[in-house]
MARMARMI-778300 format. One record per residue (C-alpha): residue in three letters; x, y, z. Coordinates in pm, whole numbers, padded with zeros to 5 digits, always signed. Layout:
<drennus>
AlaXYZ;...
</drennus>
This chain:
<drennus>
Unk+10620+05467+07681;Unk+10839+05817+07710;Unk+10676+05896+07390;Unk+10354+05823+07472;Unk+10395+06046+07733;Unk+10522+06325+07583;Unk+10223+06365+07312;Unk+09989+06340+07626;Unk+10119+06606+07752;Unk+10211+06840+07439;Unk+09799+06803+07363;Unk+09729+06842+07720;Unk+09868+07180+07655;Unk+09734+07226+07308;Unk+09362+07183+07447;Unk+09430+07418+07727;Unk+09580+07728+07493;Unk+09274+07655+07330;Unk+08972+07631+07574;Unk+08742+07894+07670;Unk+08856+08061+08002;Unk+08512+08169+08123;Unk+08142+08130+08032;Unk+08130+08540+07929;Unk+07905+08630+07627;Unk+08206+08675+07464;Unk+08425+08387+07404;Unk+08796+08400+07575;Unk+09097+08172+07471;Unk+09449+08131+07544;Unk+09687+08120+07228;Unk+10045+08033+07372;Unk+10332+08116+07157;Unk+10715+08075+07119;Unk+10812+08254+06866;Unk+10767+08513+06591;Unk+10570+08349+06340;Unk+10349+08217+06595;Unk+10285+08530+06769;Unk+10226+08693+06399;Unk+09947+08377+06368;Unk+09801+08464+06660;Unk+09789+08849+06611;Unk+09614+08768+06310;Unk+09334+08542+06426;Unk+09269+08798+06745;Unk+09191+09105+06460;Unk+08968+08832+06256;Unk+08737+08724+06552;Unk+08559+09007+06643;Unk+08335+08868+06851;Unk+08584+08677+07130;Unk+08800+08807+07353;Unk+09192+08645+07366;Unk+09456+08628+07552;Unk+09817+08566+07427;Unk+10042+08399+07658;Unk+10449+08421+07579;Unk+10605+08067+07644;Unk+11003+08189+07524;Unk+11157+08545+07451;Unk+11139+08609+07067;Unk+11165+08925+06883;Unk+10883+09107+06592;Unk+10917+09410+06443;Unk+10571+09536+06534;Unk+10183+09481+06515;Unk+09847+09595+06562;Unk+09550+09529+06760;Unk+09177+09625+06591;Unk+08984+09407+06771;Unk+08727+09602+06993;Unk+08715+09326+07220;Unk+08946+09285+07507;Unk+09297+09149+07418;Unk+09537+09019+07675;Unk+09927+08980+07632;Unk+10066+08802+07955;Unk+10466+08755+07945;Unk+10493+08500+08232;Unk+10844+08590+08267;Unk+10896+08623+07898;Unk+11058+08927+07728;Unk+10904+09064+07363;Unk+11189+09253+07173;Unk+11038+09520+06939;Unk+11256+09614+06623;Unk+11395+09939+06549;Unk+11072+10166+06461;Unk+10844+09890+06541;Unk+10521+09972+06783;Unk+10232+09783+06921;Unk+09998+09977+06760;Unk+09612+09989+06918;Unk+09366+10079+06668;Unk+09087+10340+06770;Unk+08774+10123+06909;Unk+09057+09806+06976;Unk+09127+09711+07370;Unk+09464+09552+07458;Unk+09565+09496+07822;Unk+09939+09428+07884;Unk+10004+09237+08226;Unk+09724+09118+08482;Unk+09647+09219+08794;Unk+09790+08925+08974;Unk+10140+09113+08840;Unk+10263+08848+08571;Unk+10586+08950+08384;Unk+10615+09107+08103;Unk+10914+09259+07946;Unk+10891+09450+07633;Unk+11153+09626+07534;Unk+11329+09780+07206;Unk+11608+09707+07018;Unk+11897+09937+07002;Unk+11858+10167+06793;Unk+11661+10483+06693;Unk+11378+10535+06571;Unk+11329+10791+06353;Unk+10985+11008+06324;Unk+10803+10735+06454;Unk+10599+10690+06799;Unk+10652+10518+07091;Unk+10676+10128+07168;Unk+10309+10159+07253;Unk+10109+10418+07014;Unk+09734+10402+07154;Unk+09420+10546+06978;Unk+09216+10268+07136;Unk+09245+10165+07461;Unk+09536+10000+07630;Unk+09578+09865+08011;Unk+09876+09784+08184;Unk+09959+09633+08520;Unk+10224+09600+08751;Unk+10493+09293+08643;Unk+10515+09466+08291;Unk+10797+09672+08239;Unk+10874+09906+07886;Unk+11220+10020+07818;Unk+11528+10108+07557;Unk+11328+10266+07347;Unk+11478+10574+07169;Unk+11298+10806+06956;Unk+11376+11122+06705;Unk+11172+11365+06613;Unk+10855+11297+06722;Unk+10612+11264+07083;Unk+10599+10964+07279;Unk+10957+10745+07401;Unk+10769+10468+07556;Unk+10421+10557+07475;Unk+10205+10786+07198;Unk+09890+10842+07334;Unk+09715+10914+07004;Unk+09375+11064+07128;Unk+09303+10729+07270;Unk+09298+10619+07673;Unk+09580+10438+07863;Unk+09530+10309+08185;Unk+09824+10257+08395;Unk+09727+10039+08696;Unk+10099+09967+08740;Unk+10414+09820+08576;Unk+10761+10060+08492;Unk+10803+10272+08181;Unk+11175+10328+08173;Unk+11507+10459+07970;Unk+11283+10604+07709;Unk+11329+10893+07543;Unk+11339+11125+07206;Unk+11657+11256+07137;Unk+11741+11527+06868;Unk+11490+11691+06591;Unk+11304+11958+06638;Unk+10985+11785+06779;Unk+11123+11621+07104;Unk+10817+11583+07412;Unk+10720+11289+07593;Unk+11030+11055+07676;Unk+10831+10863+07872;Unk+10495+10922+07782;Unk+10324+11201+07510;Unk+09943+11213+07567;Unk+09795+11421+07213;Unk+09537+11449+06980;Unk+09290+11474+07261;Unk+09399+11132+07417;Unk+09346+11097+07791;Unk+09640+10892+08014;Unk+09529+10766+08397;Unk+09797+10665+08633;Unk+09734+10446+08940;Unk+10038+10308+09012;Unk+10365+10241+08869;Unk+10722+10421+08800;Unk+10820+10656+08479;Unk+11164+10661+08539;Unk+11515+10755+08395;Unk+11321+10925+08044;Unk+11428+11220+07829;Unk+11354+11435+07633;Unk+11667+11600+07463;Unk+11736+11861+07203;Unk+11942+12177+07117;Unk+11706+12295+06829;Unk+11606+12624+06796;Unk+11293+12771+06637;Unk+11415+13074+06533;Unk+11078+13268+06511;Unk+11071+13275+06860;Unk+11357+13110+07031;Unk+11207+13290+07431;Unk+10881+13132+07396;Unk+10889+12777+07159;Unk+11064+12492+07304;Unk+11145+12179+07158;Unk+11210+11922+07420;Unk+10991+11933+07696;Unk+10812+11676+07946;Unk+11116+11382+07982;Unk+10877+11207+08190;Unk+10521+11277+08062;Unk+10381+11537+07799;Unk+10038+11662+07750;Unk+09952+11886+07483;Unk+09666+11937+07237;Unk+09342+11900+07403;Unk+09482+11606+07616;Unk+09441+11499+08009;Unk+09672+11290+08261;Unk+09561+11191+08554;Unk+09830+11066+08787;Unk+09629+10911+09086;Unk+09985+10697+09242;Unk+10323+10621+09172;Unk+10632+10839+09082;Unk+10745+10992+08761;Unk+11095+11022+08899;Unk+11486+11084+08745;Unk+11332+11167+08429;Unk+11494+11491+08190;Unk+11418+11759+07951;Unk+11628+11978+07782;Unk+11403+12266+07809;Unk+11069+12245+08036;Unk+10896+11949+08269;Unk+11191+11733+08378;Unk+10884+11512+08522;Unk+10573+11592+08374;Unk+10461+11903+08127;Unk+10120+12058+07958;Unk+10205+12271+07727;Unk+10021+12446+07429;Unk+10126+12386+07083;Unk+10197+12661+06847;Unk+09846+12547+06704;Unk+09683+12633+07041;Unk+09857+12957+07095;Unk+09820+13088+06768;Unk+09474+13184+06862;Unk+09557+13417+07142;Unk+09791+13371+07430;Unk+09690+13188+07730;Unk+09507+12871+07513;Unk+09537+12566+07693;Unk+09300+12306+07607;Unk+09465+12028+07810;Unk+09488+11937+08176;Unk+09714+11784+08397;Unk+09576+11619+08760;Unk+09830+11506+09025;Unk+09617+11377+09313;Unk+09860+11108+09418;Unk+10204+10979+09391;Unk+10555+11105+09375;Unk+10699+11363+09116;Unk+11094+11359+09230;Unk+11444+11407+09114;Unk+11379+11521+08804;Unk+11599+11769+08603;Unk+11514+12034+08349;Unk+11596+12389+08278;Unk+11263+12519+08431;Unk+10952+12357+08592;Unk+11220+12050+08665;Unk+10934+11888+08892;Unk+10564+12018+08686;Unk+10556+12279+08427;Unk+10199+12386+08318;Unk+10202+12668+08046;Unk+10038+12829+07738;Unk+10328+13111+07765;Unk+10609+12875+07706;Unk+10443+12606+07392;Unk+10511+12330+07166;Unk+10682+12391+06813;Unk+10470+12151+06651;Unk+10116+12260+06542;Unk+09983+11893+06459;Unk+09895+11755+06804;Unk+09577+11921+06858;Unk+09263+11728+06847;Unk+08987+11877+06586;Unk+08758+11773+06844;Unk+08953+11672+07165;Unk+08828+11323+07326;Unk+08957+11454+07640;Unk+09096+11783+07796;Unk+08796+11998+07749;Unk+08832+12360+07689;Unk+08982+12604+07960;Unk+09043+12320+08268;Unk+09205+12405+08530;Unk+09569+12353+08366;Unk+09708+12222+08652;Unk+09516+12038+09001;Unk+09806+11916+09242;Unk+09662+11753+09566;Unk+09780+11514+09809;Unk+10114+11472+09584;Unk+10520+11489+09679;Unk+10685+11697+09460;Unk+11016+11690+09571;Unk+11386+11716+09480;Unk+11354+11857+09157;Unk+11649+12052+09010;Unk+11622+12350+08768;Unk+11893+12579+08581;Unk+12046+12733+08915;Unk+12203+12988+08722;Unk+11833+13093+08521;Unk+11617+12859+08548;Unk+11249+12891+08723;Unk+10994+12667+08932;Unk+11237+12385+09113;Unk+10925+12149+09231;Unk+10607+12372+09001;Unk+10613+12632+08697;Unk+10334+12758+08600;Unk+10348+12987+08315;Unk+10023+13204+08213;Unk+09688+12980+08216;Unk+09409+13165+08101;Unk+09158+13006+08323;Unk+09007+13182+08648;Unk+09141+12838+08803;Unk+09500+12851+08574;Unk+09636+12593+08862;Unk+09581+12486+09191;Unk+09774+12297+09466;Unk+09613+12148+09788;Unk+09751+11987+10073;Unk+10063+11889+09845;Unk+10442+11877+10005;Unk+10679+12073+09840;Unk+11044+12038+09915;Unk+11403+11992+09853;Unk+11389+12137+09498;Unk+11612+12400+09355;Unk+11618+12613+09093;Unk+11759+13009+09014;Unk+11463+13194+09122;Unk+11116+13035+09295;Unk+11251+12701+09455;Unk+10988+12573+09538;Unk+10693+12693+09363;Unk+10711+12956+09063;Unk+10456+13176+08900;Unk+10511+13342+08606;Unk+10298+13555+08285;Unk+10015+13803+08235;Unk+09738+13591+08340;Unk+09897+13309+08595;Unk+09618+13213+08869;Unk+09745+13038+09158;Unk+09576+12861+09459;Unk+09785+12707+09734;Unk+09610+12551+10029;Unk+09709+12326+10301;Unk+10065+12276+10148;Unk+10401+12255+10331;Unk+10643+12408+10081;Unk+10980+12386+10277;Unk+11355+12335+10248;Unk+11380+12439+09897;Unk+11666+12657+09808;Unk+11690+12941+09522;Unk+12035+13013+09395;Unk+11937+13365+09360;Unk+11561+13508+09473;Unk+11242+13290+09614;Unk+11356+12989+09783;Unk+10955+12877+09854;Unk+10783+13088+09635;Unk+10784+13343+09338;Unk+10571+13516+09120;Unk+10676+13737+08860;Unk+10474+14004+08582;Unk+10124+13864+08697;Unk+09973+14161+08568;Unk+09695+14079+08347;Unk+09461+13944+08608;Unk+09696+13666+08749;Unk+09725+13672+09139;Unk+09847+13423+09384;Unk+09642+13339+09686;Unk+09807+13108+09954;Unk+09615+12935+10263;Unk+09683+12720+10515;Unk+09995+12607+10413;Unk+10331+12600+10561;Unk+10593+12833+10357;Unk+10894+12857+10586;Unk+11258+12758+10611;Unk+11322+12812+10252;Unk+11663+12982+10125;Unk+11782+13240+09880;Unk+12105+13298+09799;Unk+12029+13639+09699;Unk+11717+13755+09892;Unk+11376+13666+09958;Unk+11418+13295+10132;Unk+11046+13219+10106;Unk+10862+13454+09873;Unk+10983+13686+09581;Unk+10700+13899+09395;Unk+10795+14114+09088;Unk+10490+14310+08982;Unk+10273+14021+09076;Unk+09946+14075+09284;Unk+09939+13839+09621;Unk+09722+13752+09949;Unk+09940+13577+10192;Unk+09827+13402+10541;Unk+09950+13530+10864;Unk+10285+13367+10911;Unk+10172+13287+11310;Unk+09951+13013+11163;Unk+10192+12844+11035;Unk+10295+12695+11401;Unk+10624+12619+11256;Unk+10971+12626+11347;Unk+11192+12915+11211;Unk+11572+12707+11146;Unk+11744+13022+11099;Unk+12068+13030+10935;Unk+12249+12659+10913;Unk+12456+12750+11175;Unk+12213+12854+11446;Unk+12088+12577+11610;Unk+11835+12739+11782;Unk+11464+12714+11652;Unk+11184+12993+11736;Unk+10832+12988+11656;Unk+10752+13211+11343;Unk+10584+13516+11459;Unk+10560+13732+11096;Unk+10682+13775+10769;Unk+11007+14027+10769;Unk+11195+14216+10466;Unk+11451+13960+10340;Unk+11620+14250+10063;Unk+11923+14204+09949;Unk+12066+14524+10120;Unk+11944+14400+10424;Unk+11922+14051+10475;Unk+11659+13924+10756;Unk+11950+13722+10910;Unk+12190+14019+10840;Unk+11984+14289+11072;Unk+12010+14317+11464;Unk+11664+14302+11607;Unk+11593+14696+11584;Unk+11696+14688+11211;Unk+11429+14362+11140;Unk+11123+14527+10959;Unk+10829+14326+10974;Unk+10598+14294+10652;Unk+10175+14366+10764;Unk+10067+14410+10419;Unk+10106+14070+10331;Unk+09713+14009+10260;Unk+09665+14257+09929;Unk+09973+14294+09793;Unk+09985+14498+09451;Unk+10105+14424+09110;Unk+10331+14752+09163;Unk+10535+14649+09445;Unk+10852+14477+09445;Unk+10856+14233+09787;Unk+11121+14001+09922;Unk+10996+13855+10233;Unk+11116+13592+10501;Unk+10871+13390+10766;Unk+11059+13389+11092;Unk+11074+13486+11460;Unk+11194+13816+11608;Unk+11368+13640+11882;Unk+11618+13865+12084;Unk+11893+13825+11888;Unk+12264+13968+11896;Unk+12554+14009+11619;Unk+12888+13873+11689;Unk+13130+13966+11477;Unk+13491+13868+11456;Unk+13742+14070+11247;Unk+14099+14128+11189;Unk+14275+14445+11384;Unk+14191+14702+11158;Unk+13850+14588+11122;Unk+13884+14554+10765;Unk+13819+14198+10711;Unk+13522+13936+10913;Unk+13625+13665+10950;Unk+13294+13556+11079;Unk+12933+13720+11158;Unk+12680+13488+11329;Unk+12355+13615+11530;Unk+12311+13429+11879;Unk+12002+13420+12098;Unk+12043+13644+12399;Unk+12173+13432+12692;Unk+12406+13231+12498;Unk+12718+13149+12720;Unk+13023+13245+12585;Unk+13186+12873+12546;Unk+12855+12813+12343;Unk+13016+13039+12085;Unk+13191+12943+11787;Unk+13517+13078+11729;Unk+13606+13105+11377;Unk+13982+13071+11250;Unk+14240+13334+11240;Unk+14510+13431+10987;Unk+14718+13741+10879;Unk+14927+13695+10568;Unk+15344+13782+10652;Unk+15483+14048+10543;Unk+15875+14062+10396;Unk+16016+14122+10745;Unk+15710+13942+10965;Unk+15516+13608+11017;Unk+15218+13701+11233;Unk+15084+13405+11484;Unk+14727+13436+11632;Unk+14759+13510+12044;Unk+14396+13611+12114;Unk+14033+13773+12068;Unk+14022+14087+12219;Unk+13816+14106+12444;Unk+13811+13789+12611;Unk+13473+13608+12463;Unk+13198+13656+12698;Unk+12820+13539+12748;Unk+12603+13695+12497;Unk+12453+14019+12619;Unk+12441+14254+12341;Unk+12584+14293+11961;Unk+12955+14232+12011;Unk+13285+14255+11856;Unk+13564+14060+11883;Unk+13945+14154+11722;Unk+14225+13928+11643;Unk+14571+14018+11825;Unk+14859+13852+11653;Unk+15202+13846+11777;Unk+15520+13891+11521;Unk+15787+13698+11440;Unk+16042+13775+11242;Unk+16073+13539+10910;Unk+16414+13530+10951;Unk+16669+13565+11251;Unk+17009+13673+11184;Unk+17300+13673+11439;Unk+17534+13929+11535;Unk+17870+13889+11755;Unk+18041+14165+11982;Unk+18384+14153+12162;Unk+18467+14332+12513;Unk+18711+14429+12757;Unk+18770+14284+13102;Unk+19074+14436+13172;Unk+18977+14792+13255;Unk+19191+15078+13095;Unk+19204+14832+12806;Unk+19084+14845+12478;Unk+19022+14551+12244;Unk+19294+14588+12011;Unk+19195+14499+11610;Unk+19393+14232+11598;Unk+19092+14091+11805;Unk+18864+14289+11659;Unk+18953+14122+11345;Unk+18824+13801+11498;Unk+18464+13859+11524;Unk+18273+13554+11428;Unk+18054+13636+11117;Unk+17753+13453+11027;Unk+17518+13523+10750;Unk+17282+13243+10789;Unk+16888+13320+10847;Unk+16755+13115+11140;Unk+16405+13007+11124;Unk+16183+13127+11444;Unk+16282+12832+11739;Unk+16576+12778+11613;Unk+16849+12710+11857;Unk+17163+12880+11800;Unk+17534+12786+11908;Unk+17773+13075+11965;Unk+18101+13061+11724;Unk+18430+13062+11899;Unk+18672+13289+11740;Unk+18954+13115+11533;Unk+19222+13221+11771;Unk+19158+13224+12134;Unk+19508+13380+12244;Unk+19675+13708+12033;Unk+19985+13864+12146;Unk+20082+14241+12152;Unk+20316+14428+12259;Unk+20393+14405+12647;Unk+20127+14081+12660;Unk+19907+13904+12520;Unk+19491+13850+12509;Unk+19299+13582+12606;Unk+18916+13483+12488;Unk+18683+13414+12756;Unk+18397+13345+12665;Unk+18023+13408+12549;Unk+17803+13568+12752;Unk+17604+13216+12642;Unk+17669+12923+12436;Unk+17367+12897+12240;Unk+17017+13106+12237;Unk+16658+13020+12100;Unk+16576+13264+11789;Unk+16256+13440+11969;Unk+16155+13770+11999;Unk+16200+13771+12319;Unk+16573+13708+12207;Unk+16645+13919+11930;Unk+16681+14303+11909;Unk+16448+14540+11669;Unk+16570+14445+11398;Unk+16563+14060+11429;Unk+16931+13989+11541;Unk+17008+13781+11806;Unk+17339+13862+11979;Unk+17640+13699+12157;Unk+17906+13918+12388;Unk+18229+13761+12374;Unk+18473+13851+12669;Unk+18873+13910+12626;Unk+19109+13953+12906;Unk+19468+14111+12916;Unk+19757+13948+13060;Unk+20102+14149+13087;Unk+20455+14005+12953;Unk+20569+14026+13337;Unk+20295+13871+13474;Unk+20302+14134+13720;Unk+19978+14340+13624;Unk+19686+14384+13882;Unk+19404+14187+13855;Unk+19035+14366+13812;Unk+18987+14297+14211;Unk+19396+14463+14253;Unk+19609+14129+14289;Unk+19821+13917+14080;Unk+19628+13768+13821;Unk+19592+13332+13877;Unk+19668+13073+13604;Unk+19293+13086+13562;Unk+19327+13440+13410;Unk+19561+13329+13113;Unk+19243+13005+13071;Unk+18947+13101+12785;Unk+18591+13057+12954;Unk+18395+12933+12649;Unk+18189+12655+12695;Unk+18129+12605+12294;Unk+18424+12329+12286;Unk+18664+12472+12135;Unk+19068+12440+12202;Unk+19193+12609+12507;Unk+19472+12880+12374;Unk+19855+12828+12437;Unk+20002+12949+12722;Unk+20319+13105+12890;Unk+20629+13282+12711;Unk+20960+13088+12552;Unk+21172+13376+12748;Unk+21100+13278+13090;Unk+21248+12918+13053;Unk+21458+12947+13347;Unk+21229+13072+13581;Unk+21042+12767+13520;Unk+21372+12513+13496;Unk+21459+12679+13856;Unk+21099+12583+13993;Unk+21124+12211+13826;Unk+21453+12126+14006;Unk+21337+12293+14372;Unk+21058+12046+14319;Unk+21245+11770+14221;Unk+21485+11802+14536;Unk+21212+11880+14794;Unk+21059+11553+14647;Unk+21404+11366+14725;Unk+21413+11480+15065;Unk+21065+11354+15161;Unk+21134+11040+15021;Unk+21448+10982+15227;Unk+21314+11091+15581;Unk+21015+10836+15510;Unk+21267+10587+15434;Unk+21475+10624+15756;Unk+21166+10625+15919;Unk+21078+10315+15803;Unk+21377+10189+15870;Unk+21436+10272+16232;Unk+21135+10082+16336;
</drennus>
């Protein structure tokens, strides 16, 4: 019965592959396949009938090393979840007047990727001089490339139509013919974007063309190339993360040396961005879009005879309604961050309308960059902002536009740009211009990053490098009228800002020798609104030097201002020094106390408490008496200026008093001196001296026994006392 079963179902199936899928004039069948010779089978019977159109349906992942469709009737591949490993070289080839259509619209899966491995002068996984469609739920990747155009796809004068799907980790690596990681449109072919992501390509070389090494570049357009009488159309989706060595991280049209040979300024193709995202893409210029007949292709034999598409002198480049942001140039050389544009002979070289611009970075022209003879630029109703130049043009720049080139910008927002160097939104270096009044922009002016105060742009000011906008008090600020015919003469770096009433506070060291820091605050500012910077001042041999205060006191924000740092010393080191004197008047210290000065060679650090040092003998004899140590003037101190003496010593007085062999002399006050007199005062611990004299024993015997008998006596009358009662 289980068998039965089964073979009801396997030719179930069988009939189904094999059924016509719609009552079209031409005939449509399903051919479901599992593995290579199948697929091979079914290849082969699609190119034989030319009169129906097929549709190949993937039932397991298998591998082939390649094929071609030359059926001019519509072929469809359909994955359903099913991956199609290409061999090394190996390219699904569409022959001129064939249709194949990868994917459906309902988004079925389809993975086709390559083998590792490269592929060496050959095209892409796809190489199209037919027609070829693909939808979202298809996905090409992993294929790598040398020496040739096209990563993921060679669009050989023929049309590809990409309503969707990923192209991804493609790329040509090495060789001296290295454009179109992603995708290299040539020979006149024509590539249409919808939808869909070109993502993580490259296009990667360090060769050299030695005839002219300034001008011919080998590895351009990591994400998409167009060259040779060609045309993209990018209507949706992002060419984004994508790499070239040289020119158009994202997307390039370039001339090739064919083109160019003919008279500078040929382009022949055309690249339209009226949709989608061009972003995070890296190259050494034109990161985001590079568009040139300046800059070209080294190889002459990807021009169209008689190009399909691309017609003769297009507008090179047509950005509108696109994002072309976070794009990253050569900061050190490179031009054109988010746009290069590089000397299009047309009157309409390359236009940009109502495009946003922003977060890209390059060397010089951020943003936007304009460079060669004949350059024509139109930018309308654009918001090119928050793109930052390492050196000159953070929005904009234009440079040796004299052949005819000029730059015309309307309506569009070009503010709040930075240059490291000067010019934060525009830089023009013998390049002709008409600007719009920066008031109708109606845009914030963000200042430096630390002002956090916005003003409404009122003009466009000098932003030079001798005198930076953000650099000059408000008298110094020079505002820019000529902005509407500027020359191909003049040399203009320019800033759209306010004039706000604005004040320099500066903070310096005490000679005024060093700033520590300069900032520009908005009159009114209260003074605990502004930011103190950080204060230092290196020691010297003798000196550390702490920060006490700005002087003067920081106040509310009246008027250009400067502030000084006071430091206090401190000595590195403290040292101590001890000093002996005389109580007994008439009396001097003799040396053999003298000889008992402490000594101490120790260097205290500042805060440092430090305990006196009690001399080694606190009692010396001498003729007629003896000496007796005192004391300290203190027992310990704190190592402070405030302590210490010019020279960084802190001291301690130590006192000595005199004391006759008789016991006889005066007092300072004129008595007898007390026991106390003969008793050192130090309060450092030490061991109080020895006292009295062996030669007045029997004074002292004589004293015992008169105690000892008074004593006695008392005793007894207490005891009769007692006694009687």
């Amino acid at each position: 019965m289980k068998k039965r079963t089964a073979i009801l179902i396997l030719t179930l199936i069988t009939i189904f592959c094999f059924v016509p899928m719609s009552a079209s004039a031409a005939e449509s069948n399903v051919i479901c396949v599992s593995n290579q010779k199948e697929f091979e089978e079914a290849i082969a019977r699609v190119n034989k009938d030319s009169d129906s159109e097929y549709t190949i349906e993937l039932t397991a992942d298998f591998s082939v090393n390649g094929f071609s469709i030359t059926s001019p009737h519509k072929t469809t591949i359909l994955g359903s979840g099913h991956t199609l490993t290409m061999g090394v070289g190996g390219s699904v080839s569409v022959s001129k007047g064939a249709e194949l259509t990868l994917g459906a619209a309902d988004g079925n899966v389809l993975n086709i990727r390559s083998a590792e491995g490269t592929s060496n002068d050959a095209p892409g996984m796809l190489k199209i001089e037919g027609t070829c469609n693909m939808y979202s739920g298809v996905t090409l990747s992993g294929r790598e490339g040398n020496n040739y155009f096209g990563g993921g796809v060679t669009v050989s004068g023929g049309t590809f139509h990409m309503y969707g799907g990923t192209i991804e980790k493609c790329g040509i690596k090495g060789g001296s013919v290295c454009y179109g990681g992603g995708v290299a449109v040539v020979y006149g072919g024509q590539f249409i974007m919808d939808s869909g992501t070109i993502k993580e390509c490259y296009a990667t070389s360090d060769y050299v063309d030695y005839f002219d090494p300034s001008r011919c570049f080998t590895a351009m357009g990591g994400g998409v190339f167009v060259s040779g009488g060609s045309s993209f159309v990018m209507n949706g989706g992002s060419v984004s993360n994508n790499s070239a060595t040289n020119m158009g991280g994202g997307v390039a049209v370039a001339a090739s040396y064919e083109e160019i040979s003919g008279g500078l300024g040929n382009l022949k193709s055309s690249v339209e961005i009226l949709g989608g995202k061009v972003e995070e893409n890296k190259a050494k210029r034109g990161a985001g879009v590079f568009a040139s007949a300046y800059y070209y292709a080294f190889a002459n034999a990807i021009c169209a005879d008689t190009p399909a598409a691309g017609a003769t002198e297009k507008p090179g480049l047509h950005i509108k309604n696109a994002q072309i942001q976070d794009n990253t140039a050569d900061t050190a050389d490179g031009m054109g961050g988010g746009v290069l544009v590089s000397m299009l002979k047309s009157p309409a070289a390359a236009s940009i309308e109502n495009a946003t611009v922003k977060g890209n970075k390059a060397a010089t022209g951020a943003g936007i960059a304009s460079y060669g003879y004949w350059t024509k630029m139109n930018i309308t109703g654009c918001t090119v902002t928050k793109n930052t130049a390492n050196k000159y043009g953070g929005g904009f720049s234009a440079e040796s536009n004299t052949g005819g080139g000029k730059t015309t910008i309307t309506d569009t927002v070009l503010c709040n740009n930075i240059a490291e160097k000067a010019g934060s939104d525009v830089y023009l270096k013998s390049s002709p211009a008409a600007l719009q009044s920066a008031p109708s922009m109606d845009s914030l002016y963000l200042g430096k990053p630390e002002d956090v105060h916005n003003h409404k742009i009122d003009g466009w000011y000098e932003d030079v490098a001798s005198a930076r906008y953000t650099g000059q008090t408000k008298e110094e600020r020079k505002e820019y009228t000529g902005y509407t015919n500027i020359g191909d003469s003049d040399e203009v770096y320019l800033i759209a800002a306010a004039k706000p009433s604005l004040a320099k506070i500066k903070f310096t060291n005490e000679d005024g020798s060093h700033v520590y820091k300069e900032t520009w605050y908005p009159i009114g500012t209260t003074a605990k609104d502004v930011v103190l910077p950080d204060a230092a001042k290196e020691s010297d041999e003798t000196y550390d030097y702490v920060f006490k205060e700005w002087s003067p006191a920081i106040k509310d924000v009246t008027e250009d201002a400067v502030y000084t740092a006071v430091f206090e010393k401190a000595f590195k080191e403290f040292k101590v020094q001890y000093e002996f004197s005389s109580l007994t008047s008439g009396k001097e210290l003799p040396a053999e106390v003298m000889s008992l000065l402490p000594k101490d060679s120790t260097g205290y650090a500042r805060n440092t408490e430090i305990k006196a040092i009690v001399p080694s003998k606190t009692e010396v004899k001498v003729d007629g008496g003896a000496w007796y140590f005192k004391g300290f003037d203190k027992d310990s101190v704190t190592a402070t200026m405030e302590n210490a003496d010019e020279s960084g010593n802190v001291k301690f007085t130590g006192s000595w008093k005199f004391t006759a062999a008789d016991n006889r002399i005066p007092s300072d006050n004129g008595g007898t001196p007390s026991d106390n007199d003969k008793t050192p005062s130090a309060k450092s611990g030490s061991e109080s001296p020895q006292t009295g004299d062996s030669g007045n024993i029997g004074f002292w015997l004589t004293l015992l026994l008169l105690g000892g008998g008074a004593l006695i006596a008392t005793t007894a009358v207490r005891t009769t006392k007692k006694n009687n009662k």
